[in-house]
Every structure is written in structure tokens, then in C-alpha cells.
ZADO-1210 file (C-alpha; in nm, 4 decimals, padded with zeros to 6 digits):
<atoms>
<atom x="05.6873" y="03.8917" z="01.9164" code="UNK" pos="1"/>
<atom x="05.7225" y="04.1849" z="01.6928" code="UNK" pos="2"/>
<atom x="05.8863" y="04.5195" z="01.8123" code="UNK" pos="3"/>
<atom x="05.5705" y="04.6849" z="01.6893" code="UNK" pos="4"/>
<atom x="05.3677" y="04.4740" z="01.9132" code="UNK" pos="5"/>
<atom x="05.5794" y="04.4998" z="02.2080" code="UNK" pos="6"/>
<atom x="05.5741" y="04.8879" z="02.1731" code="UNK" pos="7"/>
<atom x="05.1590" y="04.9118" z="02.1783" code="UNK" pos="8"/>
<atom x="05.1026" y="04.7317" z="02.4483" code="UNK" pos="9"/>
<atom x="04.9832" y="04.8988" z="02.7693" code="UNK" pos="10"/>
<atom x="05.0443" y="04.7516" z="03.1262" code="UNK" pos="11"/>
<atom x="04.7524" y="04.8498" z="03.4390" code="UNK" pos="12"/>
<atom x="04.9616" y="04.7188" z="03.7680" code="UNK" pos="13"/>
<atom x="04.6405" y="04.5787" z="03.9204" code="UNK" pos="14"/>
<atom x="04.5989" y="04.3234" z="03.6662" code="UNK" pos="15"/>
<atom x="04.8784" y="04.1511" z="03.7737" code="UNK" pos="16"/>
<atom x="04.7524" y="04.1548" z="04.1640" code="UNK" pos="17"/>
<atom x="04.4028" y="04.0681" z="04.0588" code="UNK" pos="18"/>
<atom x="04.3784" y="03.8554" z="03.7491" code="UNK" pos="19"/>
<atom x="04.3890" y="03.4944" z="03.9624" code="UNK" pos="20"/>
<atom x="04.1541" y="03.5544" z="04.2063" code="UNK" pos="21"/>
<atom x="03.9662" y="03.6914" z="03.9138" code="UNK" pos="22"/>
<atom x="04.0766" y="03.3609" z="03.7216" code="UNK" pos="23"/>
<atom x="03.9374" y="03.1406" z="04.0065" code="UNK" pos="24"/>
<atom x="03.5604" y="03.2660" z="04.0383" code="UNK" pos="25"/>
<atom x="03.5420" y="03.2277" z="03.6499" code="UNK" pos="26"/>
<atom x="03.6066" y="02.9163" z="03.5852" code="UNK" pos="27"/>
<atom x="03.3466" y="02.8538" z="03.8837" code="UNK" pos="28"/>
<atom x="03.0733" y="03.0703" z="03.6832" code="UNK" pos="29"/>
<atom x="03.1924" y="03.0390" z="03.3043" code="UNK" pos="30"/>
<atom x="03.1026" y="02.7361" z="03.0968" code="UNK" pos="31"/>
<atom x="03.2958" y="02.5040" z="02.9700" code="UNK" pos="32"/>
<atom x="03.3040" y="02.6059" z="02.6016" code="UNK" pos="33"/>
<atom x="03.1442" y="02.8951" z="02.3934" code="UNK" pos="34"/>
<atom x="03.2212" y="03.2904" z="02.3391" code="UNK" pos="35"/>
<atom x="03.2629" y="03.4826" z="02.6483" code="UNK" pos="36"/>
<atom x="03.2260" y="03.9018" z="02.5460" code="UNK" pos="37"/>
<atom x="03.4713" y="04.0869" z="02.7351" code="UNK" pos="38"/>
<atom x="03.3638" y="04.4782" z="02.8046" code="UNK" pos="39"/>
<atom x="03.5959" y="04.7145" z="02.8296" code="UNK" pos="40"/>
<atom x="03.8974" y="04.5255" z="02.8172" code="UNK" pos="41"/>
<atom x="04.1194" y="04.8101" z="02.8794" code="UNK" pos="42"/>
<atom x="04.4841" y="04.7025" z="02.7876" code="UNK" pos="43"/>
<atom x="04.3883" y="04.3647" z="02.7236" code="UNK" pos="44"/>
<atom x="04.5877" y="04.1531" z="02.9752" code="UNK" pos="45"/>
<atom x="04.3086" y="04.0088" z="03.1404" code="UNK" pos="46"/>
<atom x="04.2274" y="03.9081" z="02.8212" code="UNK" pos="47"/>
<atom x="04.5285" y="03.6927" z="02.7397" code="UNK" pos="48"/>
<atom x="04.5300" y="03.5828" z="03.0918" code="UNK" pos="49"/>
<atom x="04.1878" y="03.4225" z="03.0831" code="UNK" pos="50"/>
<atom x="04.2226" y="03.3062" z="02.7421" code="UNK" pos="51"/>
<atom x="04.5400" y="03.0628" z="02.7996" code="UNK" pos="52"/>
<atom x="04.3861" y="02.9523" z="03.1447" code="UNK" pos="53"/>
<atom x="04.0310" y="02.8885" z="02.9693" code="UNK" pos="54"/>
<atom x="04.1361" y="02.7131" z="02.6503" code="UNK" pos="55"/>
<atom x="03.8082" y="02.5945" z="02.5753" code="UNK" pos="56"/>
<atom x="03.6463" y="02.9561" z="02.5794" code="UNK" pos="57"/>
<atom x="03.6957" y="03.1910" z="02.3043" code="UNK" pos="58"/>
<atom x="03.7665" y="03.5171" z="02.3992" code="UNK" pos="59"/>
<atom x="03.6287" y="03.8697" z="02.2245" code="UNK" pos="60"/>
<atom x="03.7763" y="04.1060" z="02.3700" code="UNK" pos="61"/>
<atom x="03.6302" y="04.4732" z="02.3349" code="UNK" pos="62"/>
<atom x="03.6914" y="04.8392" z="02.4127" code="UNK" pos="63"/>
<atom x="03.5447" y="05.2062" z="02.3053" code="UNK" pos="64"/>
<atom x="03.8998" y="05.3447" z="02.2964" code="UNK" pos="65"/>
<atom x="04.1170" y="05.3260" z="01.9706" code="UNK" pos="66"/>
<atom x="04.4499" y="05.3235" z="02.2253" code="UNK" pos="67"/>
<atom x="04.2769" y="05.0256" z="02.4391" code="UNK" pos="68"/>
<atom x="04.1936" y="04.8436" z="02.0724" code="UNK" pos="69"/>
<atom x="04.5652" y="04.8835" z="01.9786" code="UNK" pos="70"/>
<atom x="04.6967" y="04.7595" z="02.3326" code="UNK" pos="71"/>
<atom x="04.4551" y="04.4197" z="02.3193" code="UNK" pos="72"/>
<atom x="04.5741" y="04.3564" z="01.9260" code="UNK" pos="73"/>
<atom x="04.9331" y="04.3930" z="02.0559" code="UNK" pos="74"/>
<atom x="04.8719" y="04.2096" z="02.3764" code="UNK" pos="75"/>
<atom x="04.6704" y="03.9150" z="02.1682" code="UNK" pos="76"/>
<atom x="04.9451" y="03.8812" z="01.8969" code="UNK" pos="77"/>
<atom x="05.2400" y="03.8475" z="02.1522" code="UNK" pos="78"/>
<atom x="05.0368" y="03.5757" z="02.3195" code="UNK" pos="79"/>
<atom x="04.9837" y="03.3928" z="01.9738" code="UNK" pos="80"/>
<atom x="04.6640" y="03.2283" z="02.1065" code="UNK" pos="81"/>
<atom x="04.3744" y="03.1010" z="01.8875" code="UNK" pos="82"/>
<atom x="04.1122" y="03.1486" z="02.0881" code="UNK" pos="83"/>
<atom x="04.1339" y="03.5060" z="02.1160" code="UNK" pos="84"/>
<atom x="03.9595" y="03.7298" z="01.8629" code="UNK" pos="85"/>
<atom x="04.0360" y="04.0601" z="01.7205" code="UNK" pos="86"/>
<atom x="03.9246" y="04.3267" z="01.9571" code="UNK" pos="87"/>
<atom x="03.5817" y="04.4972" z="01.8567" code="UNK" pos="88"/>
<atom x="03.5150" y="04.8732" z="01.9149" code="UNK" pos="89"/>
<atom x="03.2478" y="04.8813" z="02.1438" code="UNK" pos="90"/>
<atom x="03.0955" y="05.1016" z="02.3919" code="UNK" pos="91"/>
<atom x="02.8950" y="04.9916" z="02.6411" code="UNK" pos="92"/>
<atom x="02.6550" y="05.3103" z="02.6520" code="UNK" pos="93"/>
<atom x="02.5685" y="05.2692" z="02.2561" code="UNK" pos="94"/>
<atom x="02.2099" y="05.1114" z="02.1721" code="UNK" pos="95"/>
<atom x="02.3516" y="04.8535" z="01.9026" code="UNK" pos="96"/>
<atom x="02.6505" y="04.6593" z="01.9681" code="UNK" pos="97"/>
<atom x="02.8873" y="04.4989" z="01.6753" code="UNK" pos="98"/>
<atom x="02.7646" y="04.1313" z="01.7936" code="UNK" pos="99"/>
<atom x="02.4788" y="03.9915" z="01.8425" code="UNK" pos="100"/>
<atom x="02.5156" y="03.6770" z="02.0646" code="UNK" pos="101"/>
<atom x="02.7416" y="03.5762" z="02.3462" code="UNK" pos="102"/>
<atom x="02.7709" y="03.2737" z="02.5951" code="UNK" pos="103"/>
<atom x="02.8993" y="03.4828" z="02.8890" code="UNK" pos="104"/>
<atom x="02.9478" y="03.8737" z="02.9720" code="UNK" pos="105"/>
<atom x="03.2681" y="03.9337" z="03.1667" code="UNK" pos="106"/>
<atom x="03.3063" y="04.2994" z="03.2772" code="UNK" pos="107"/>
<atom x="03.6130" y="04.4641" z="03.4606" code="UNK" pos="108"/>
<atom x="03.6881" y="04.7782" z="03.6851" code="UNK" pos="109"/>
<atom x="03.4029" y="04.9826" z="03.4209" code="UNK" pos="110"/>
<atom x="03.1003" y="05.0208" z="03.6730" code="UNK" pos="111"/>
<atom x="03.2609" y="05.2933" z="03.8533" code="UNK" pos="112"/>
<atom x="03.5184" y="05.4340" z="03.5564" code="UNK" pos="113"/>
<atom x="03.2226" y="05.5292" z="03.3321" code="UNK" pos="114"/>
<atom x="02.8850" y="05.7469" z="03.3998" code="UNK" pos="115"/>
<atom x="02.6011" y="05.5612" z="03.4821" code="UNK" pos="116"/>
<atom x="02.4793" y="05.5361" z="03.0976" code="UNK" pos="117"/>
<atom x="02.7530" y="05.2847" z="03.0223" code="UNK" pos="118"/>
<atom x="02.6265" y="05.0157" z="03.2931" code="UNK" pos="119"/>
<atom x="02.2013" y="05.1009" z="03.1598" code="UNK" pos="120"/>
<atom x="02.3781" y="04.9599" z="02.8180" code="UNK" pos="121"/>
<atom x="02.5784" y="04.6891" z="02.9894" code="UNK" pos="122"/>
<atom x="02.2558" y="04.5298" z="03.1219" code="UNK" pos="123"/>
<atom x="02.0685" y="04.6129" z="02.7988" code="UNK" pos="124"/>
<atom x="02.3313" y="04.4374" z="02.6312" code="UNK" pos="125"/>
<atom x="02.3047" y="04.1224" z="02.8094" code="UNK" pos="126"/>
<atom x="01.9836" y="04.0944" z="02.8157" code="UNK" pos="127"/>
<atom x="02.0214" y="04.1553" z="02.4439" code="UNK" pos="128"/>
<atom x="02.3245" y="03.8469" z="02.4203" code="UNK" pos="129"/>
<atom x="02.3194" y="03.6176" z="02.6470" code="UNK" pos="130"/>
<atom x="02.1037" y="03.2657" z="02.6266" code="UNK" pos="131"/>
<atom x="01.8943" y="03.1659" z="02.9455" code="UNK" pos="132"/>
<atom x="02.1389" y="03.0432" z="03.2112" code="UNK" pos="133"/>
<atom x="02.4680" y="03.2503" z="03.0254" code="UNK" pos="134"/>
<atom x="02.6128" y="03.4603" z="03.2902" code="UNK" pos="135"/>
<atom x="02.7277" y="03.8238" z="03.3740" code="UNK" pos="136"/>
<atom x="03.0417" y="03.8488" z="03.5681" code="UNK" pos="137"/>
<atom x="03.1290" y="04.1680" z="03.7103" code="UNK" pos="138"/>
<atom x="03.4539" y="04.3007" z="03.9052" code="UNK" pos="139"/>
<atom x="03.5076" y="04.6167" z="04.0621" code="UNK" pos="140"/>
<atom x="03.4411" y="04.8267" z="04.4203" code="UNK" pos="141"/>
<atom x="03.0742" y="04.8499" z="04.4888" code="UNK" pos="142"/>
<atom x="02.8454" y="05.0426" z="04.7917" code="UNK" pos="143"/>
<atom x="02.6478" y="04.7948" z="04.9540" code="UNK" pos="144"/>
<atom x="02.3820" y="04.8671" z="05.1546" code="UNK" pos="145"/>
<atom x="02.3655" y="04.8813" z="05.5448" code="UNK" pos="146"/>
<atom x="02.7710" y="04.7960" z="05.5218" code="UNK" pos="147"/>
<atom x="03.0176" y="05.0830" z="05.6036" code="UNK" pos="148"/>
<atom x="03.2230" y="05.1694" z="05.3313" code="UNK" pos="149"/>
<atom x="03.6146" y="05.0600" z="05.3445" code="UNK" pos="150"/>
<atom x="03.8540" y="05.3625" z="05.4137" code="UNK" pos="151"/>
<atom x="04.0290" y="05.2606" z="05.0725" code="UNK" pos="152"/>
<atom x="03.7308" y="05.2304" z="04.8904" code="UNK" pos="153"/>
<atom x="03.5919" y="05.6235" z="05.0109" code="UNK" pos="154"/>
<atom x="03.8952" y="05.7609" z="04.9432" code="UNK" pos="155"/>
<atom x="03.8772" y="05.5960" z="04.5789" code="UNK" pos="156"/>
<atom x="03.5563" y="05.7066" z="04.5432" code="UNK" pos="157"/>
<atom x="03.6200" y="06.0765" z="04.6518" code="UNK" pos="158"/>
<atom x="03.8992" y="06.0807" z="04.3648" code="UNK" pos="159"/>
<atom x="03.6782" y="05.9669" z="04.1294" code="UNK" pos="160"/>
<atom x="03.4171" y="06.1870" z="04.1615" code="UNK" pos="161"/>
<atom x="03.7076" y="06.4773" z="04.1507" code="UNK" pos="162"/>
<atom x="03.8146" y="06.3506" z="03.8243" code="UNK" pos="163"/>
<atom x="03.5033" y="06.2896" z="03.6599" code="UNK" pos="164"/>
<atom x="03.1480" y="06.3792" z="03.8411" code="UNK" pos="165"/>
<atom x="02.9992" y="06.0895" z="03.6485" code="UNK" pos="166"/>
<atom x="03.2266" y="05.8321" z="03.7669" code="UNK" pos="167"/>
<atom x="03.1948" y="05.6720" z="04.1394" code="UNK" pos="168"/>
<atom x="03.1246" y="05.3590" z="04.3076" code="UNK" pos="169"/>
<atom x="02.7630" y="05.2421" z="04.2678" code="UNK" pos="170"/>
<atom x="02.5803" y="05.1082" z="04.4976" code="UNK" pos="171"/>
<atom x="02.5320" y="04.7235" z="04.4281" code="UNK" pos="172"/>
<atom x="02.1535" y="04.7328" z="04.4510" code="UNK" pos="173"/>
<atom x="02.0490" y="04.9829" z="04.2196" code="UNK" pos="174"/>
<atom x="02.2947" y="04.8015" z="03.9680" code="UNK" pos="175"/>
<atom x="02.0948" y="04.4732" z="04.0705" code="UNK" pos="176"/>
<atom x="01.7871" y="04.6769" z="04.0240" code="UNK" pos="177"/>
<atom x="01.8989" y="04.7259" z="03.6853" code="UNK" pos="178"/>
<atom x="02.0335" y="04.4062" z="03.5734" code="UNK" pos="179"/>
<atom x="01.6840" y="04.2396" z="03.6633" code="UNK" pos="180"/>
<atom x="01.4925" y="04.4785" z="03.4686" code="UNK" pos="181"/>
<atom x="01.6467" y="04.3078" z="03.1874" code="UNK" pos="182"/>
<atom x="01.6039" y="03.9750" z="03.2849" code="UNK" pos="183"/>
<atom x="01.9138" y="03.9187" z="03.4734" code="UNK" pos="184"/>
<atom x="01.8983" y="03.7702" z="03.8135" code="UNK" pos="185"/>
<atom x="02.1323" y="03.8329" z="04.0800" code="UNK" pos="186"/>
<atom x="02.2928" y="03.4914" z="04.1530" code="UNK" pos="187"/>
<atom x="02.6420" y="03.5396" z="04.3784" code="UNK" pos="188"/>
<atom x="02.8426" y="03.8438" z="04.5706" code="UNK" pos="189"/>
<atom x="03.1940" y="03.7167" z="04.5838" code="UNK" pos="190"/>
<atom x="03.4597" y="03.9343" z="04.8308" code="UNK" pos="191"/>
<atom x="03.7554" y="03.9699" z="04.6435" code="UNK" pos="192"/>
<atom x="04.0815" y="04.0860" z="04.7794" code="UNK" pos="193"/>
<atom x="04.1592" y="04.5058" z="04.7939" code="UNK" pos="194"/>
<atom x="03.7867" y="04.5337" z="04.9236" code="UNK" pos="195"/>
<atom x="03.6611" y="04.4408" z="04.5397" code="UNK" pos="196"/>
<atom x="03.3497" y="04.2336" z="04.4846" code="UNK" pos="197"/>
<atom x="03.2934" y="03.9952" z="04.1778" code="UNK" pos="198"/>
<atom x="02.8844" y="03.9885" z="04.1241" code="UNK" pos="199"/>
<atom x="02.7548" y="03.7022" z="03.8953" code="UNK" pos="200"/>
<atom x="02.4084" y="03.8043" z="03.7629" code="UNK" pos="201"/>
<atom x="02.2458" y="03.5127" z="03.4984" code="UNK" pos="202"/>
<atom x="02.0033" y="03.5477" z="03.2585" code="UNK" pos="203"/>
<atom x="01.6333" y="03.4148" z="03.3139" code="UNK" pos="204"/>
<atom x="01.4313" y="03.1352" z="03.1020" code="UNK" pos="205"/>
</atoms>
């Protein structure tokens, strides 16, 4: 490990609570082999997580922030693993992404830490990518409907909004209601611990 690459890299404390409960639902909903896109990767520890428990995966890990970028390079050379590939600018919101194919779609605490533009190109994107039967995982807090939200998760929400009007939780249906307009079908709701959700959408024939 290089002092250089010990000094970029950036720590978020809930990747450490949540990356193996995480870790568990993908290797139910991931296949066995192939290139798995990571959206905003953020620091890049999930990244390097994944990628050493899921050896047979190759992981492309991708942010719009140049910080983020220089975090997951740092992360990714400390870790010294091979199947983990430079990280790619990319923002989630943009029309044309830097790749054009992917075998899965694995997307992090974004829904409700970008404006709603980000997950329109998120599902554009996939439908875009990913290969009939490739899937979408999402993680994150979500509204659902006819469920009372979770004190925690209002009071998240309400500091959200303060910070950033576009930001918020979504509610889970209209984000379904976007993912199938793009050919994505809703497929599994998984509760995850800290009232989180991980939603598995997969793309149709």
C-alpha cells in the first residue's frame, strides 16, 4: 500500500454496518460470472468488499465526482485485486454512459442522495445495459405505499429535503413505475437492517 493511496481514500461508517447483509442478497441475485456496473460508488469500499467476496464477478466501479473517482482508485489499489477495474466517471442523470454493456446494475444509497433525474437515467441505463434476465440491485430507504413511515427514516427524509429540495426518499412504486417503463420488472423487496430495503428489478426478454 502506498502512502499516496492510503491518504485518498475516503471512509462512509455505514459501509461497514451494511456491506454483509448487502453481500448476502447479492450473491442470491448476481450471477456467477460477468461485469457487474456499480453506480455511484461513492468511496469505493463496497466496491472492494464485493469484489474479494465475488471473485468470479468483475467489478466497474463508477462515480460523477472526481473526489469519489480518486477514493475508489485508492481504495482498489490497496486491495490489489484483479477483478476490479479502474473507476469510470459517470453520472447517472447523463443520456450516454462511458459503457455500453453490463451483466448486472448494482446501485447504493443514490435514489434518495440525488434529484429525481439521476434515477430516470439509472433505469434508462439499464434498460440500455443489461441482457434479458441481468439484474438491477438497489439499496437504500424507500416510501412504500399504505406502510407508515419509520421514525428514523422521516427524520432522514426531513434532513434531506433541508439540505437539498431535490433529494428525499422516493416512494418505491413510482421508482417501479419507472424501472418497467424500460423494461425492467420488479422481481424482490428485501428488508434490510436500519429500516433499508434492497429492490431487485430484472430485465425482460
Amino acid at each position: 500500500m502506498t502512502l499516496e493511496a492510503e491518504d485518498e481514500r475516503r471512509t462512509a461508517p455505514a459501509t461497514e454496518r451494511n456491506r454483509e447483509p448487502i453481500l448476502t442478497l447479492l450473491r442470491e441475485e448476481l450471477p456467477g460470472s460477468g461485469l457487474v456496473l456499480e453506480v455511484a460508488s461513492g468511496t469505493g469500499e463496497h466496491a472492494v468488499h464485493f469484489a474479494r467476496a465475488l471473485p468470479g464477478l468483475v467489478w466497474q466501479p463508477s462515480d460523477p465526482s472526481p473526489d469519489a473517482l480518486r477514493s475508489i482508485a485508492a481504495w482498489s489499489q490497496a486491495a490489489g485485486l484483479d477483478n476490479v477495474l479502474p473507476p469510470i466517471a459517470l453520472d447517472a442523470a447523463a443520456p450516454v454512459w462511458p459503457i455500453a454493456r453490463a451483466d448486472a446494475l448494482v446501485c447504493i444509497n443514490m435514489v434518495h442522495i440525488s434529484p429525481w433525474a439521476a434515477t430516470e437515467g439509472l433505469m434508462q441505463g439499464a434498460g440500455r445495459l443489461l441482457g434479458a434476465g441481468a439484474p438491477l440491485c438497489l439499496y437504500g430507504p424507500y416510501r412504500r405505499a399504505g406502510q407508515p413511515i419509520a421514525p428514523s427514516n422521516a427524520a432522514f427524509d426531513h434532513d434531506l429535503r433541508s439540505r437539498n429540495p431535490d433529494w428525499g426518499l422516493r416512494d418505491l412504486e413510482a421508482v417501479a413505475a419507472l424501472a418497467e417503463a424500460r423494461g425492467l420488472r420488479l422481481e424482490r423487496v428485501a428488508e434490510m437492517p436500519a429500516n433499508n430495503l434492497t429492490v431487485v428489478f430484472r430485465k425482460l426478454p
